[in-house]
N, C-alpha and C positions, 0 to 999 in steps of 0.2 A: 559470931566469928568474924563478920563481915561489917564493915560502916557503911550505912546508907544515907544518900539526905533528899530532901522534900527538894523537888522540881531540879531535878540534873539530869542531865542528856551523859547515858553509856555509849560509851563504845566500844563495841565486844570484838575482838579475835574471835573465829571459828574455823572448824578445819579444813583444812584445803582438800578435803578427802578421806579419812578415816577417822568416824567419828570416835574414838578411841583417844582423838587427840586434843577434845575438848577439856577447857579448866573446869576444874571444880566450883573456882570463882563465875568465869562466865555461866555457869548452869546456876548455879544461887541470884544472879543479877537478870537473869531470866526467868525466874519463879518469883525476884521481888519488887520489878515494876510493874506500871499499871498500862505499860503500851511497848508493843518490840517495833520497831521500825524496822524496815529491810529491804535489801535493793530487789528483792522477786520473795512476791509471800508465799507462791507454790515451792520457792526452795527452802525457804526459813522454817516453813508449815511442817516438811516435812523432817527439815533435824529437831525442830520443838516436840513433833512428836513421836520420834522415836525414843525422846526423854521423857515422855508424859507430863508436857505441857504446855497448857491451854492460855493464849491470853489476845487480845485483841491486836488486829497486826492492820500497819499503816505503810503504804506502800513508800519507795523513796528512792527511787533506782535517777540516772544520769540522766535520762530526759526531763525529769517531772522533779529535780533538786533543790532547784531554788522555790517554785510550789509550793513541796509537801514541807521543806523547810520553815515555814510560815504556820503551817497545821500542826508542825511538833512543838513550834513556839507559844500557840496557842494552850497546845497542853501542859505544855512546862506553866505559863503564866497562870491557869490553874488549878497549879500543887501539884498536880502529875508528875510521874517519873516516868523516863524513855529510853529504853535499849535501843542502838541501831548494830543491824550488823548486815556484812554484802554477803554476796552468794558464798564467799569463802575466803580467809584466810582474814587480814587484818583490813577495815574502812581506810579510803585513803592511798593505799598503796596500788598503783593502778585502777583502782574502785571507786564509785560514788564514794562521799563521804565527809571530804573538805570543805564544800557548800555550805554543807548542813554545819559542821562546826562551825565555823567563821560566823553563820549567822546567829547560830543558838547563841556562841559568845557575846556577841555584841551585842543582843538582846538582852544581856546581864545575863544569864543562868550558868552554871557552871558543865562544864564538862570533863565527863571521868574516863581514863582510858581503862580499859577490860583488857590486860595482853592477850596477846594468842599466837596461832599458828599464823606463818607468813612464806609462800612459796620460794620469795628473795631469799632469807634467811637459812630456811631449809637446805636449799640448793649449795648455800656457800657452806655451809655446816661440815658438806663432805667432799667440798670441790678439794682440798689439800692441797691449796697453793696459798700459799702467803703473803704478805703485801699492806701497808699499815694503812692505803688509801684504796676507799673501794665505791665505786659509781653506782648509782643504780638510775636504769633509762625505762624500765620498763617497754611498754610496746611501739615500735619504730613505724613511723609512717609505710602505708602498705605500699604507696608510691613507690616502685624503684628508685628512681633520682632521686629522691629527700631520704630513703632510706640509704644508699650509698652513699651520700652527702654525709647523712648524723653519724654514721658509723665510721667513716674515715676522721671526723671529728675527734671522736671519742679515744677511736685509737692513735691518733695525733698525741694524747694527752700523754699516754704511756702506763697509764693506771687501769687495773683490772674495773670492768662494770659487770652490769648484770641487765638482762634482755629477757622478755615475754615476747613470746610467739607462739602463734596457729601453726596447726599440721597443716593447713594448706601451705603457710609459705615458710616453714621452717629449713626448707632444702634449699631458697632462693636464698637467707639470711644466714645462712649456712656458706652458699659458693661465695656471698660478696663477701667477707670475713674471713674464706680460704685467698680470694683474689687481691685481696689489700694486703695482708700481711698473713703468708701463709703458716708459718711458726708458732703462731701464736700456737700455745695451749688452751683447750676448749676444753668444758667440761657442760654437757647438757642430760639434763633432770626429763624425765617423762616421765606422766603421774605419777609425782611422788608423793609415799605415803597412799597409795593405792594399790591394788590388786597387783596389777601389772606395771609395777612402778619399775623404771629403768634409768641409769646413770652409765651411759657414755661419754670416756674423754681420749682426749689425745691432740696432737697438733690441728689447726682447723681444716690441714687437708684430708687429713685421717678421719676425722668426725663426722666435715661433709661426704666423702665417699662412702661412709657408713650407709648415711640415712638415703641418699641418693640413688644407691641401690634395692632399698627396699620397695615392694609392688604396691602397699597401702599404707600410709602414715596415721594415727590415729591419736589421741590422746590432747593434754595440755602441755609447753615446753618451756622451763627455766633454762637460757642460756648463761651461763660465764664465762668469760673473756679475761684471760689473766693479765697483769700487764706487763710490760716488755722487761728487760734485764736491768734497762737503765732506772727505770722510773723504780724497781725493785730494791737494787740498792743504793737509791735514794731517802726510801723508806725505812731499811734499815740504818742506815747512817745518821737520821733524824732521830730513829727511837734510843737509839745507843745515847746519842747527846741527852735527849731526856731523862733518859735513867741516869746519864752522870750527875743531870743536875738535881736532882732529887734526894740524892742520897745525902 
């Protein structure tokens, strides 16, 4: 069903939390190389084995990247095949992962993408705000000042992005994005695709007052940041042109 080839580096999508949401493809590319790499083998260990399967695991987390980099090329160089995949969702997106490709590459061997789940993606899936340009920043300097720096940035631009944050400072990256432009419309993801998966939105003041008053914050947090009216339709006015000219 599937093509495989002698000495290629996977890169697997997995779930950000319900393993329900795993491909069929990544579980086949998981039973048919000869090594899985992954950013923590206690967490890969345990979604391989809640599929029933067994295979030799190579550690490859953001400390030890460029390293263990060298040790998959080693395997690639003889015949080996090699799954990589981080603690969850897609390599690469906020995740170790880019190291590791860029070197595999340029050591000749090829690299195969595995789709999968991606927290970015998820979150915007259901944010229901529209907009033909869309940012993603991932996680902001935990620094105040560089975080209020990149985020006045961002929202300078007028285009909706997308923001990773801790419960510890979800409330702080909350009030600076109510304090720079309180209108904005917010939409924030906590565990999604989890048990207690929640989607609250509304303008950024209404969002931060949400979580603000709550006594324990807990979980992992997809923010979206929509962007403002202008940059809006702007977007629209670009895409209209394009469809004229196409036709």
């Amino acid at each position: 069903m599937y093509t495989y080839y002698v000495s290629v580096l996977y890169i697997v999508g997995t779930p950000i939390g319900n393993l329900g949401d795993i491909t069929f493809r990544a579980l086949e590319t998981f039973k048919s190389v000869d090594v899985i790499a992954c950013e923590d083998t206690r967490h890969t260990l345990q979604l391989l084995t809640h599929f029933e399967i067994r295979k030799p695991l190579v550690s490859c987390r953001s400390q030890n990247e460029q390293e263990a980099s060298q040790k998959i090329i080693h395997l690639l160089d003889e015949g080996q095949t090699v799954a990589y995949a981080s603690d969850a969702g897609t390599p690469g997106i906020s995740d170790p992962g880019a190291v590791l490709v860029t070197s595999v590459r340029t050591a000749g061997h090829n690299v195969v993408p595995i789709p999968g789940p991606s927290a970015f993606i998820t979150l915007v899936s259901v944010a229901g705000v529209g907009g033909k340009t869309l940012m993603f920043e991932g996680f902001l300097s935990p620094k105040p000042g560089r975080r209020r720096s990149r985020l006045r940035e961002l929202m300078d631009t007028g285009y909706a992005f997308v923001l990773y944050e801790s419960p510890f400072r979800i409330v702080k990256l909350l009030a600076d994005i109510a304090d720079i432009e309180y209108e904005r419309h917010v939409v924030v993801g906590r565990e999604l695709t989890k048990l207690h998966e929640e989607i609250v939105e509304g303008t950024a003041t209404e969002v931060h007052a949400d979580f603000a008053a709550r006594n324990k914050i807990l979980g992992e947090f997809v923010v979206f940041v929509s962007g403002n009216k202008k940059a809006q339709l702007l977007d629209e006015n670009t895409d209209n042109i394009g469809r004229g000219r196409s036709r």
